[in-house]
Wavefront OBJ file of the C-alpha trace (Angstrom):
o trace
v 3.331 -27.861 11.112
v 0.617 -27.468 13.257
v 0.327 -23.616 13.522
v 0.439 -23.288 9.452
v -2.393 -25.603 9.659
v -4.250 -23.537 11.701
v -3.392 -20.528 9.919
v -4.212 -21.907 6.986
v -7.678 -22.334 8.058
v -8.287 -19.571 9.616
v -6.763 -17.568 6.388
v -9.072 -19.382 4.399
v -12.271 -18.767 6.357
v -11.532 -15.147 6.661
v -14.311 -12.595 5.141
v -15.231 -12.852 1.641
v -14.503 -9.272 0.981
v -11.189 -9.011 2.096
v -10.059 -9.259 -1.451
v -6.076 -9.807 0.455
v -3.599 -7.815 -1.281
v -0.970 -8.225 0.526
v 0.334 -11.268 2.543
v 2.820 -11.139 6.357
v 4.900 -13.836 8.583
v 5.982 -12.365 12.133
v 8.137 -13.808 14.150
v 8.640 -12.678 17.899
v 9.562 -12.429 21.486
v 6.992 -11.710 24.099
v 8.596 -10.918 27.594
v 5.942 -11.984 29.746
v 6.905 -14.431 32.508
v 9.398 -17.437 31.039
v 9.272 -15.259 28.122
v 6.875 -16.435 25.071
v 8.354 -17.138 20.998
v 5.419 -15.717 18.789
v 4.525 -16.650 15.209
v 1.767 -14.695 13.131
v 0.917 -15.297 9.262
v -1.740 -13.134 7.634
v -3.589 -11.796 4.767
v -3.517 -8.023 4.297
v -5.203 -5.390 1.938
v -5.933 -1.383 2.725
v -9.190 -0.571 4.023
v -9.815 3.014 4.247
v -6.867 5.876 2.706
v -3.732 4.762 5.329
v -5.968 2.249 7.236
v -5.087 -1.283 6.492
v -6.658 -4.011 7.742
v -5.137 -7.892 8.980
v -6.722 -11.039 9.259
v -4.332 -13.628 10.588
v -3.062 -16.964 12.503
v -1.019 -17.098 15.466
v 0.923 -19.533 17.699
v 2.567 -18.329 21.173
v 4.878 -20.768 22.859
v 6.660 -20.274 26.173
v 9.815 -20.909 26.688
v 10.227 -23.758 28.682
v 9.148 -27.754 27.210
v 6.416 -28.080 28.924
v 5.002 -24.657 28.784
v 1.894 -23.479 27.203
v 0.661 -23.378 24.035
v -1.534 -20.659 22.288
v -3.766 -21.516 19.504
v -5.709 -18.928 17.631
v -6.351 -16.077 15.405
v -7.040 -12.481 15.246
v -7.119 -9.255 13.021
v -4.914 -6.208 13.523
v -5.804 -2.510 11.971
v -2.033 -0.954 10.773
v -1.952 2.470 9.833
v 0.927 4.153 7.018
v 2.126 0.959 7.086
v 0.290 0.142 3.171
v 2.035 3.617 2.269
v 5.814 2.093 1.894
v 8.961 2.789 4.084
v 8.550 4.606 7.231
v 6.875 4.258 10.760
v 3.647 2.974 11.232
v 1.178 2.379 14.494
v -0.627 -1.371 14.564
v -2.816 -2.532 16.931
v -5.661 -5.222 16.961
v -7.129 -8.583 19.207
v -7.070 -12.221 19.199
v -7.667 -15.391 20.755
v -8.389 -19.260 21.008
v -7.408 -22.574 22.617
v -4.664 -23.410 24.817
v -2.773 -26.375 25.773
v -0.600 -27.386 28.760
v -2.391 -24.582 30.558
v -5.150 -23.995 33.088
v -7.330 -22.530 30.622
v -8.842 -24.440 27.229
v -9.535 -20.352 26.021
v -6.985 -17.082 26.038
v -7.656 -13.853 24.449
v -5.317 -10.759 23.696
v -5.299 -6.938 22.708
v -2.063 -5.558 21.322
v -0.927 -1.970 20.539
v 2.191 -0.371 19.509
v 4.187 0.633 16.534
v 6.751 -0.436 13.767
v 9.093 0.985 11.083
v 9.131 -0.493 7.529
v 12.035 -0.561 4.971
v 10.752 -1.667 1.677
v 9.079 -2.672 -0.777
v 12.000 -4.285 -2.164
v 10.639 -5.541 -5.506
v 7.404 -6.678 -3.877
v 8.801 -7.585 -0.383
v 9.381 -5.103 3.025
v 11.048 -5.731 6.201
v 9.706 -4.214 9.539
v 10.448 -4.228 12.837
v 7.640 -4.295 15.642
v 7.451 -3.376 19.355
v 4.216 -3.846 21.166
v 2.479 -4.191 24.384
v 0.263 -6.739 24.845
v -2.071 -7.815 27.989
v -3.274 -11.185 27.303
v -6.369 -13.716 29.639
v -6.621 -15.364 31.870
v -4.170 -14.389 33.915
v -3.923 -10.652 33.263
v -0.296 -11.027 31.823
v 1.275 -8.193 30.070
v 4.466 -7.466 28.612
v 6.468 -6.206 25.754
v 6.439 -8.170 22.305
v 9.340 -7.304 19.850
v 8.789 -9.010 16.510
v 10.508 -8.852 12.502
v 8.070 -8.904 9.635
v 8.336 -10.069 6.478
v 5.760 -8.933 4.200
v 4.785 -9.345 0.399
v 2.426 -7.419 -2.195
v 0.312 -9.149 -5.054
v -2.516 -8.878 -6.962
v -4.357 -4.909 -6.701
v -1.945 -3.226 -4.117
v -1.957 0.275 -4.816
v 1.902 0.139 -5.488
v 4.582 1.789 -7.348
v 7.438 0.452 -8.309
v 9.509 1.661 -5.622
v 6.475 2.483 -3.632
v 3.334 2.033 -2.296
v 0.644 4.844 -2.086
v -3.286 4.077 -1.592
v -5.943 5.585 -2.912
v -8.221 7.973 -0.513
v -10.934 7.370 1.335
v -14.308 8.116 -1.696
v -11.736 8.590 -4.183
v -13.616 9.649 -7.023
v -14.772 7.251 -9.771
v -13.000 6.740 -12.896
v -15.009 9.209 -15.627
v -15.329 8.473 -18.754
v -12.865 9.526 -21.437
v -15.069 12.245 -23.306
v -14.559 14.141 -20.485
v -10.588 14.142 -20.542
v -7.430 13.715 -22.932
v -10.046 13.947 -26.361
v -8.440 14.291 -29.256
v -9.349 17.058 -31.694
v -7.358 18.614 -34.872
v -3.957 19.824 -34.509
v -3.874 17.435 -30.861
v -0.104 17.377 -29.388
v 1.556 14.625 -28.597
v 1.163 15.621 -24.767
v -2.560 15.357 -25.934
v -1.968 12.133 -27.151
v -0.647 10.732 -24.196
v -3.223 11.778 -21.969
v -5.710 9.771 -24.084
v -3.922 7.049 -23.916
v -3.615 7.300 -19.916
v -7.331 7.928 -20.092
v -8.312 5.551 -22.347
v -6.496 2.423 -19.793
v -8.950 3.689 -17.100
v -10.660 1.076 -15.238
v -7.551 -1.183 -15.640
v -6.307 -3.435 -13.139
v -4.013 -2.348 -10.842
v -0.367 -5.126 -11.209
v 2.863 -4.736 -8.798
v 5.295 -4.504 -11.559
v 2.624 -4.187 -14.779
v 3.648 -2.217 -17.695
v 0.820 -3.365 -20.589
v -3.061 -3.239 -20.921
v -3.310 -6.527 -18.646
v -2.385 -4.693 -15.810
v -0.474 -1.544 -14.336
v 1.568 -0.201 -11.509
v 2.018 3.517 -11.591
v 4.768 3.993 -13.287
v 4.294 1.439 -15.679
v 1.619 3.292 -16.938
v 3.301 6.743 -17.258
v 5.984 5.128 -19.329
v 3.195 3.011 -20.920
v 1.335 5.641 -22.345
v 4.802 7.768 -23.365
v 5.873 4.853 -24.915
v 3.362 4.362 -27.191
v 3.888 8.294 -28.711
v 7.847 7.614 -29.133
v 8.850 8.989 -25.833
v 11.143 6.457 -23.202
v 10.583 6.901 -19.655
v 12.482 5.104 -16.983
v 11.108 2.582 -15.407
v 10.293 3.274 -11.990
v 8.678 5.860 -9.638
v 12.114 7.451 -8.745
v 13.621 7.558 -11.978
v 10.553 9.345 -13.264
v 10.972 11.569 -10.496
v 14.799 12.749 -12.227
v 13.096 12.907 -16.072
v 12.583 15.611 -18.081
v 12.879 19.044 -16.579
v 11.513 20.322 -13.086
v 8.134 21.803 -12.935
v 7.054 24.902 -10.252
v 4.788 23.095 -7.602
v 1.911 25.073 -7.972
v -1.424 23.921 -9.899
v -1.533 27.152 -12.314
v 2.348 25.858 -13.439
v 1.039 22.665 -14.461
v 0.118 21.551 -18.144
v -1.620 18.181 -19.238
v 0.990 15.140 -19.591
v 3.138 16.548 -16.767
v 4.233 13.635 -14.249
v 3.383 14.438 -11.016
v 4.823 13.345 -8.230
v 4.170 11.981 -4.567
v 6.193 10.979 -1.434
v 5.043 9.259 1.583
v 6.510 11.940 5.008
v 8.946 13.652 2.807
v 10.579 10.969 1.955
v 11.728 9.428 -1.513
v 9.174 9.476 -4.422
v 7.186 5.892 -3.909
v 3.720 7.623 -6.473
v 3.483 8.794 -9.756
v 0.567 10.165 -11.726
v -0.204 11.875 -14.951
v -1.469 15.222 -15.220
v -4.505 15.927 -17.433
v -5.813 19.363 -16.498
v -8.323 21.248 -13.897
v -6.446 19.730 -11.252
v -6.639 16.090 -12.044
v -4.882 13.442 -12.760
v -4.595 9.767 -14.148
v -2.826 6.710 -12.086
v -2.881 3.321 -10.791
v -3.517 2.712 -7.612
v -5.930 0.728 -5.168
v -8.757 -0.327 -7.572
v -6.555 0.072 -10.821
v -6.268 3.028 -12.944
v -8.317 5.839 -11.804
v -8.909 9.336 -12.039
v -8.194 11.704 -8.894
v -8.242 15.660 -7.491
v -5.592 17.536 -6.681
v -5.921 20.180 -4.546
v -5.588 21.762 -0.329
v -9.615 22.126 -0.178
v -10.739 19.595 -1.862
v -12.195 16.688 0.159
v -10.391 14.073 -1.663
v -7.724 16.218 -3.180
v -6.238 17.570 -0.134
v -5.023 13.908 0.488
v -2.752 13.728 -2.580
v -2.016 17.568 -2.125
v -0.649 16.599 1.185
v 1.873 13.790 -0.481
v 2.479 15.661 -3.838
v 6.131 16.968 -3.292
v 6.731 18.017 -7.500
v 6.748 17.780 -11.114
v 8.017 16.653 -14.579
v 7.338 17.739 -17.858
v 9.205 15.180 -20.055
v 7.603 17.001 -23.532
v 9.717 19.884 -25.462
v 8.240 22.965 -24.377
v 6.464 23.263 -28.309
v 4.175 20.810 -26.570
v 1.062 22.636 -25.284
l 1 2 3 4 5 6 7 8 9 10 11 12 13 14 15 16 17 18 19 20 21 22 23 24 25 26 27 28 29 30 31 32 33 34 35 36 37 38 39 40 41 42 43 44 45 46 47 48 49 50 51 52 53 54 55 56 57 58 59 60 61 62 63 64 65 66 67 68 69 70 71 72 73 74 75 76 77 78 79 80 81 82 83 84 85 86 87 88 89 90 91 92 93 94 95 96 97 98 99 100 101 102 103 104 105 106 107 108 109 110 111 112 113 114 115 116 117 118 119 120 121 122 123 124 125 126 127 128 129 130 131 132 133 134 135 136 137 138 139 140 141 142 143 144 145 146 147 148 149 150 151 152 153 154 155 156 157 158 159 160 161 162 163 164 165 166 167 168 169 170 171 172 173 174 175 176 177 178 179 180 181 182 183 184 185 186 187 188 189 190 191 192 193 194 195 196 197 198 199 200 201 202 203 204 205 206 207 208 209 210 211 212 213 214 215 216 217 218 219 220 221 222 223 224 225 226 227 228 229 230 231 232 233 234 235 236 237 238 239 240 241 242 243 244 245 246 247 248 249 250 251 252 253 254 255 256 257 258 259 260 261 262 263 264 265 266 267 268 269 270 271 272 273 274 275 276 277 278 279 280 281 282 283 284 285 286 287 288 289 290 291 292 293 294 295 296 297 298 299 300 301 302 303 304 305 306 307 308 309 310 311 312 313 314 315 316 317
């Protein structure tokens, strides 16, 4: 019980603003000397568009009874690995006390890369290979580990997927400036409002009212409440309605766009409302964003959008 203690306290003293969305337990094998069993428990949220940032607790034991015992802490930077299933590169320090060794004090740098299967409701599975040099001592070796990881509260995640926000994503707006309603308003232009309109809404893994959405529980949300059903997640959106050209002059307000992280299966859903923007949840909760190749923030998205829906008859315009 000792090393949950400690990460416990370490966790708990972490920086005010890390705001953790996300939570991991590691469990390893460093091949350094009489070979080392690693344990690592941290608190996880994304930091800057891929970028994710770690702050966690560790405990390294050596193999043998009486060998030593690591004590400490440390904070890793992981990047694609917030985006969903796929590889990702992770690297970071650490350090603190010893026992049974010649040393009270160790330290560590790690660097290496992992592969993620997931989220599976809110939990992934990853696998993790390493190198890691680690004081006093100058002892270095590979560390293989398995990581089980969860999402809560503000995760920019789909329901199959996870897909944060840019770096300066723009702010929300407000609604005057999108999905208004005027005479002789369609119900595409109905359900724009009502996309708009839930702007500034908390992002919630698995949310589907006003108290909180994920991405596609806000598509089908604001569908829903016009007479239209939508499946439920990100990939099932991804098969409704009929297909829409990928190109930005094809596009009409209330299509469902849709995004993929490396080509991969749709994990990101958002809701067209014109001039190459569109509505979704993600990091920060329900937001306004650009789409578009030259656009500082757009060409992010652009980069991820792989198609469309329109899930209106074609009256709707």
């Amino acid at each position: 019980m000792r090393p949950l203690r400690l990460a416990a306290t370490l966790l708990v003293g972490a920086p005010a603003g890390l705001a953790a969305q996300g939570a991991g337990i590691e469990v390893g094998r460093y091949f350094q000397g009489d070979d080392w069993t690693t344990f690592r428990i941290g608190l996880e949220r994304p930091l800057l568009g891929p970028l994710s940032v770690v702050f966690y607790g560790t405990h390294l034991r050596a193999a043998s009874d009486t060998g030593e015992r690591l004590w400490g802490g440390g904070a890793d930077l992981a990047l694609f690995r917030d985006v969903g299933h796929g590889p990702y590169v992770v690297g970071g320090i650490g350090g603190g006390f010893a026992t049974n060794a010649a040393k009270d004090l160790w330290g560590s740098w790690s660097a290496g890369a992992g592969y993620q299967v997931g989220p599976l409701s809110v939990f992934s599975l990853a696998a993790e290979a390493r190198w890691r040099e680690l004081t006093p001592g100058a002892r270095h070796g590979l560390e293989l580990a398995l990581r089980l990881g969860a999402a809560f509260g503000g995760r920019s995640a789909g329901a199959t997927g996870r897909e944060p926000a840019p770096a300066g994503s723009p702010a929300p707006v407000p609604l005057t400036t999108i999905g208004a309603l005027a005479a002789g308003a369609t119900t595409t232009d109905s359900v724009v409002a009502t996309a708009a309109a839930a702007m500034g809404t908390a992002y919630r893994l698995g949310g589907t009212t006003a108290a909180g959405f994920d991405c596609s529980g806000l598509i089908q949300y604001a569908y829903a409440q016009h007479g239209i059903a939508l499946p439920r997640t990100s990939a099932e959106q991804a098969r409704a309605g009929v297909q829409v050209d990928r190109r930005l002059d094809a596009l009409r307000p209330g299509d469902i766009l849709t995004f993929s992280n490396s080509g991969g299966p749709v994990t990101h859903v958002g809701l067209y409302v014109g001039d190459g923007r569109f509505v979704h949840s993600a990091t920060g909760g329900v937001q306004l964003s650009r789409l578009g190749p030259d656009d500082p923030y757009g060409k992010w998205w652009w980069a991820r959008w792989v198609g469309a829906r329109r899930v209106a008859g074609e009256g709707e315009r």
